[in-house]
C-alpha positions as CSV (number, residue, x, y, z in Angstrom):
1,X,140.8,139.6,119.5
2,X,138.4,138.0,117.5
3,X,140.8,135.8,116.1
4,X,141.5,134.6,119.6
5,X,137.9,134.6,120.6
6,X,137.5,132.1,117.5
7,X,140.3,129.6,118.6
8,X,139.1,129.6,121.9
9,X,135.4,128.9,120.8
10,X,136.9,126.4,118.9
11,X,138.7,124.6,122.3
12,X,135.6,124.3,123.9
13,X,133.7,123.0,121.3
14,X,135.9,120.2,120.8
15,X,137.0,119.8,124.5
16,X,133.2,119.4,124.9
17,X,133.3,116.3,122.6
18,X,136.2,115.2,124.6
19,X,134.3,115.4,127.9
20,X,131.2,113.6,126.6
21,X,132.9,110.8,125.4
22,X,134.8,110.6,128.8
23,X,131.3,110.5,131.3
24,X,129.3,108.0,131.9
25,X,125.5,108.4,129.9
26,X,123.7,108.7,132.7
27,X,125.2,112.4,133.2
28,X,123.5,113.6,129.6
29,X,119.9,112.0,130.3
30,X,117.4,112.6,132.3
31,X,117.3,115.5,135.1
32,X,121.0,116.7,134.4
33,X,120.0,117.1,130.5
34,X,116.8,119.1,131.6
35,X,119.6,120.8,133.8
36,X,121.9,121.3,131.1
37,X,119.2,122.8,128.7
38,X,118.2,125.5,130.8
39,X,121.6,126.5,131.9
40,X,122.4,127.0,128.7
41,X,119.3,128.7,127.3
42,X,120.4,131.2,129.8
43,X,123.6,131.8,129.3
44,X,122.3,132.2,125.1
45,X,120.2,134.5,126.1
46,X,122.3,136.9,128.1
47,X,124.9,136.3,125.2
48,X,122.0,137.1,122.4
49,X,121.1,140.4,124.5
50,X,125.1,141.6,125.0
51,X,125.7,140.5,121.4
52,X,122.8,142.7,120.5
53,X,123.5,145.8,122.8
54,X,127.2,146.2,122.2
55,X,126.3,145.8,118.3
56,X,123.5,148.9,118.7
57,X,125.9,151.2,121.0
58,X,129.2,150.5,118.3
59,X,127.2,151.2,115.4
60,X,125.5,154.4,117.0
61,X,129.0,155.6,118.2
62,X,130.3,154.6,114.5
63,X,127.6,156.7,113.2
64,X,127.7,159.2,115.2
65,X,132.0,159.6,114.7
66,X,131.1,159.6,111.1
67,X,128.5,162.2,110.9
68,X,131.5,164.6,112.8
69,X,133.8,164.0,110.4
70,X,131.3,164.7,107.6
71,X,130.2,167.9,109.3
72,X,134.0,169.1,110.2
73,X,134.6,168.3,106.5
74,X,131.3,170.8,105.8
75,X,132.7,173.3,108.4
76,X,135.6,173.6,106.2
77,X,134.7,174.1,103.1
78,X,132.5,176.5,104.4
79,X,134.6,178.8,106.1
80,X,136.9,178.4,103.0
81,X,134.0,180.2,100.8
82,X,133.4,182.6,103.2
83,X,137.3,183.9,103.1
84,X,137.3,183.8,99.8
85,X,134.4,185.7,99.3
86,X,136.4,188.2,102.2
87,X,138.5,189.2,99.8
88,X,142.6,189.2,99.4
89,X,142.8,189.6,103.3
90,X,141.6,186.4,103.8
91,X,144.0,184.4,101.2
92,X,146.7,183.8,103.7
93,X,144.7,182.2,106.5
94,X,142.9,180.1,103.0
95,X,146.8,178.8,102.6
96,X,147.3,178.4,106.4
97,X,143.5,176.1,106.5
98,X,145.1,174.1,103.6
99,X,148.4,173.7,105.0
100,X,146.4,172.5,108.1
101,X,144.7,169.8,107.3
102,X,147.2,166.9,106.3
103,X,148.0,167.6,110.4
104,X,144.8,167.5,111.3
105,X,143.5,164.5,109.3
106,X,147.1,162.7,110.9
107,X,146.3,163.7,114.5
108,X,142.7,161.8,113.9
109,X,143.8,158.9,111.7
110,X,146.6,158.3,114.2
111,X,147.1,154.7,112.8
112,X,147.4,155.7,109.3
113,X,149.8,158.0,110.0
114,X,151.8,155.8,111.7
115,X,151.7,153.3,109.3
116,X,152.8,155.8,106.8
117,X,155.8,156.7,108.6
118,X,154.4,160.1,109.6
119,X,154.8,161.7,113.5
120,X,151.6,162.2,115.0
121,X,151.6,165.8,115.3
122,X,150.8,167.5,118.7
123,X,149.3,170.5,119.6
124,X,149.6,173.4,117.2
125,X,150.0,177.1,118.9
126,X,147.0,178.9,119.0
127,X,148.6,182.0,117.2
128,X,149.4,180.6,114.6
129,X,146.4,178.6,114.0
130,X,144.2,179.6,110.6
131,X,141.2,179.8,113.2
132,X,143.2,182.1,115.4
133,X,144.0,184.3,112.1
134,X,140.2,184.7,111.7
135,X,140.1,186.1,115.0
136,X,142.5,188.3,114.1
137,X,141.3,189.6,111.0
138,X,140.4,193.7,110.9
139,X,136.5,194.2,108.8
140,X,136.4,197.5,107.9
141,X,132.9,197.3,105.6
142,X,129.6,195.9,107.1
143,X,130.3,193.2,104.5
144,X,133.8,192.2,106.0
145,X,132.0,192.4,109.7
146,X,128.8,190.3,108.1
147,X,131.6,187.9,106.9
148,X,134.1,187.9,110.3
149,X,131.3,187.2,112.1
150,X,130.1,184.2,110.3
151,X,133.5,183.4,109.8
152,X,133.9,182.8,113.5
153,X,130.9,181.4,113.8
154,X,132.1,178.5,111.7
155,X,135.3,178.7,113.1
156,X,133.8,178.0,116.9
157,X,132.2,175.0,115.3
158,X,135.4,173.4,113.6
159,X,137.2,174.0,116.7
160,X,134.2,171.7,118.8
161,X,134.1,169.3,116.0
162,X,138.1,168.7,116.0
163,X,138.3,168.4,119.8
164,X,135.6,165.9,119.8
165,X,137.2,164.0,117.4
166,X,140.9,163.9,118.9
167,X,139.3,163.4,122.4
168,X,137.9,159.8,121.1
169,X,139.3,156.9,123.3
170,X,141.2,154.8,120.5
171,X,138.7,151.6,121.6
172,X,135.7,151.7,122.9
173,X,135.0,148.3,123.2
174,X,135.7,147.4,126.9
175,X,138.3,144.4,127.1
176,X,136.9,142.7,130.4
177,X,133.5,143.0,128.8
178,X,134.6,140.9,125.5
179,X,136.6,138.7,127.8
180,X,133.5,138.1,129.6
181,X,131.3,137.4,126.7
182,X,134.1,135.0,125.0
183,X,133.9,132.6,128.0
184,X,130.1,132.9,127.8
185,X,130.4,131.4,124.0
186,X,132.7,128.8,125.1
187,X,130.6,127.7,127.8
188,X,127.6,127.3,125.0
189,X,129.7,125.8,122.7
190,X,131.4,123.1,124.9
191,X,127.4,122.3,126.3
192,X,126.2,122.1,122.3
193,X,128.9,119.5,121.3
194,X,128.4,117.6,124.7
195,X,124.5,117.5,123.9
196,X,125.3,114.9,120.9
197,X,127.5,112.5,120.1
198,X,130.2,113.6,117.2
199,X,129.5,113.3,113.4
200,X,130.3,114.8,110.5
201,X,126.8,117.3,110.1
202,X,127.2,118.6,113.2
203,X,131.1,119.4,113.5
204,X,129.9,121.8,110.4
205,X,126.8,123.5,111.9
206,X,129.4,123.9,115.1
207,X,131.9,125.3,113.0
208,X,129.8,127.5,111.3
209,X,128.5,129.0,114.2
210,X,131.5,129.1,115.6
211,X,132.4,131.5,112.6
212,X,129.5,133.6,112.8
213,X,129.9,134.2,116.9
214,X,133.5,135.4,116.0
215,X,132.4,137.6,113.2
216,X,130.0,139.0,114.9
217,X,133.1,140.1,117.6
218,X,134.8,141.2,114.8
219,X,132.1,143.8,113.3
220,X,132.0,144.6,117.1
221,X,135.9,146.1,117.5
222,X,135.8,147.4,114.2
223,X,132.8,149.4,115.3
224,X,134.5,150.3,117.9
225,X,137.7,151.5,116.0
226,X,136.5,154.3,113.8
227,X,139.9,155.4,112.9
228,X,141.9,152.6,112.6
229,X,141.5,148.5,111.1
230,X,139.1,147.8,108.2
231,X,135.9,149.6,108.8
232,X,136.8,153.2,109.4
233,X,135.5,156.2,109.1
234,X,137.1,157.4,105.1
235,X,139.2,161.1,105.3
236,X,138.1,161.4,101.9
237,X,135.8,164.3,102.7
238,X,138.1,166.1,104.3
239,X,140.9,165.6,101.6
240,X,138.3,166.7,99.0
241,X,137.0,169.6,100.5
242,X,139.6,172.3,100.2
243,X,140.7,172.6,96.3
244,X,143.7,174.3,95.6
245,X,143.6,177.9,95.2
């Protein structure tokens, strides 16, 4: 996407020149400049304040996905000292948790797994689940019931957390609202290269806004793809937070 948004940029722009050298001078001077000018500064602007808001909302959501993954990766490790502190009735759901999370991290990093070859795993059955074994588990001293309890305490919690996370639309970057905002920067770059007539300085301040008004769609749908492309969210806290037993 921002690739395209970049070549298309890069049409106007130089259709613009195209165009200027076509009409006659009297179109760039005089009322239809003053015309011009303020048409423009107001399509800038509402670009500048979309640019701006969709940056804030990806980054917060970014953020936001993040700060899940660190907590579900917390969750874990948690409720991984809590069983082993349990005792040797809570070994076998420790194995279970470990055996669950190369699933779990593939049903979130769907693209990874994919890439890797991997089937994206579906739904596991509830019984047989290492959060469902907690639920089963029998305390028969107040410190096994002190334990259960928090156990499922945690266990509530990493349940929420991994919903959340699987629930995530795989973009949330609207495509009609980037489609929209593409023609806007056209419009402003086919008005800039009309305003002038073509030399070499400004074909390179063009270009390299040009570049910048595509990267900044660029750190936009990355934002918005918190498992998958170049910017997301690292698994490493989940892969580090179970060691082996």
């Amino acid at each position: 996407m921002a690739g395209s948004a970049f070549a298309l940029i890069l049409a106007g722009t130089i259709l613009g020149a195209i165009v200027r050298s076509r009409l006659p001078e009297h179109h760039l001077t005089g009322d239809s400049k003053e015309v011009i000018r303020l048409a423009t500064a107001l399509v800038a602007t509402l670009t500048a304040l979309v640019l701006a808001l969709l940056f804030a909302a990806t980054r917060a959501s970014f953020e936001h996905t993040s700060a899940s993954v660190s907590r579900l990766a917390t969750d874990i490790s948690e409720l991984d000292d809590v069983l082993e502190e349990y005792g040797p009735n809570g070994v076998a759901i420790r194995k279970q948790l470990r055996n669950e999370m190369g699933p779990l991290m593939d049903g979130i990093w769907r693209d990874d797994a994919i890439a890797a070859g991997r089937a994206v795993p579906g739904r596991p059955k509830h019984n047989s689940t290492a959060l469902a074994m907690v639920r089963d588990l029998q305390p028969k001293t107040p410190t096994e019931v002190s334990l259960h309890t928090r156990a499922l305490q945690i266990s509530s919690d990493i349940q929420q957390t991994r919903l959340g996370l699987l629930a995530q639309p795989p973009d949330s970057v609207s495509t009609p609202f980037m489609v929209v905002l593409v023609l806007w920067m056209m419009f402003l770059f086919t008005t800039f290269s009309m305003s002038a007539k073509p030399n070499p300085t400004l074909a390179i301040v063009l270009f390299v806004c040009i570049l910048s008004a595509s990267g900044a769609i660029y750190l936009i749908l990355e934002l918005g793809l918190p498992f998958g492309g170049l910017m997301q969210v690292s698994n490493e806290s989940l892969r580090d937070a179970l060691t082996p037993i």
